[in-house]
C-alpha positions as CSV (number, residue, x, y, z in Angstrom):
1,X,46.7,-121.0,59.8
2,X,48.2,-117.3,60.3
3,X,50.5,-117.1,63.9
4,X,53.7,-114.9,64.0
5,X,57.1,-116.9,65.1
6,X,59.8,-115.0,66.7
7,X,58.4,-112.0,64.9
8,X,57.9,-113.8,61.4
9,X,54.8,-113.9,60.9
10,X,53.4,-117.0,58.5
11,X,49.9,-118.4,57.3
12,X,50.7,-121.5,55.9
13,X,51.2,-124.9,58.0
14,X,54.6,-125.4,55.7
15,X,57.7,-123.2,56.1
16,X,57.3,-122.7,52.2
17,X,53.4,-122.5,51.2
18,X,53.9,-126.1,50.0
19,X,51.1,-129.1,49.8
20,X,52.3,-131.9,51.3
21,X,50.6,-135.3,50.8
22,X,49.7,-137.6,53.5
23,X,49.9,-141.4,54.2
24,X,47.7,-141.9,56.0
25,X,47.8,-142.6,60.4
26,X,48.6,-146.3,59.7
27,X,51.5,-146.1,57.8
28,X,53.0,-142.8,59.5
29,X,52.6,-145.1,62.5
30,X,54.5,-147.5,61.2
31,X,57.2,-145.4,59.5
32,X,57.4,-143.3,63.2
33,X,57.3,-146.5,65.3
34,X,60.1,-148.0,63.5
35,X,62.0,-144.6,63.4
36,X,61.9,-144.6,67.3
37,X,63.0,-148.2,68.1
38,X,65.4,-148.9,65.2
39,X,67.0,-145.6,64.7
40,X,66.7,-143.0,66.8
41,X,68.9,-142.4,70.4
42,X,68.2,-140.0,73.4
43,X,70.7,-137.8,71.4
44,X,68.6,-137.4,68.2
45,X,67.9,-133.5,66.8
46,X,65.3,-133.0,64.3
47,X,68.3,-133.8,61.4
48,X,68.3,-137.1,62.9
49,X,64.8,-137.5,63.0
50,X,64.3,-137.3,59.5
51,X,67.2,-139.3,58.7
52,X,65.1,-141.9,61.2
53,X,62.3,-141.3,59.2
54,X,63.3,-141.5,56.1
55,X,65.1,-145.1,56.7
56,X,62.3,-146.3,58.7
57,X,60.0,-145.3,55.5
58,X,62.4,-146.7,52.7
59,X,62.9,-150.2,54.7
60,X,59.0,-150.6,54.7
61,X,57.9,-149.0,51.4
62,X,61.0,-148.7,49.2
63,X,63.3,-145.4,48.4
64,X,61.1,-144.8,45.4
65,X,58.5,-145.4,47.2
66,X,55.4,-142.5,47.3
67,X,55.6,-143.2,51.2
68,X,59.5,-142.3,51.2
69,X,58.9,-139.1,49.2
70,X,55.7,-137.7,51.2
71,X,58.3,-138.5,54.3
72,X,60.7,-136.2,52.7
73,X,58.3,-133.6,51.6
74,X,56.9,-133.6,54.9
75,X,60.1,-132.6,56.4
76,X,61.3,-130.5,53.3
77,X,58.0,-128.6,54.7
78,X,58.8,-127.7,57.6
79,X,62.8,-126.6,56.4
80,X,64.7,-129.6,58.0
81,X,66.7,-131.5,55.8
């Protein structure tokens, strides 16, 4: 939805106007929950976090996996990489 940032003002959920595809609340779950307690520390920035992530999503579903890639779309979404 439209909301202004810092002064920027945006109207799009993504920092680009990209579609992101979902995986649903079970496996985000699961790729989130084994983020947290396998890779992540109290010292982890959003970088981190979607290093977590991605690991976490490529140990359960594979690096070529469609999971692994909506996990870096996600965050390529929202301009962390």
């Amino acid at each position: 939805g439209a909301k202004t940032v810092n002064g920027v003002s945006y109207d799009s959920p993504t920092y680009d106007d990209s579609t992101v595809t979902g995986i649903g609340i079970d496996k985000a779950a699961q790729v989130w929950f084994k983020a947290l307690s396998e890779y992540m520390t109290s010292t982890t920035d959003y970088a981190d976090a979607r290093e977590a992530t991605l690991s976490a999503a490529g140990d359960l579903y594979g690096a070529d996996s469609a999971e692994y890639q909506a996990v870096d779309a996600a965050w390529a979404a929202i301009n962390v990489s």
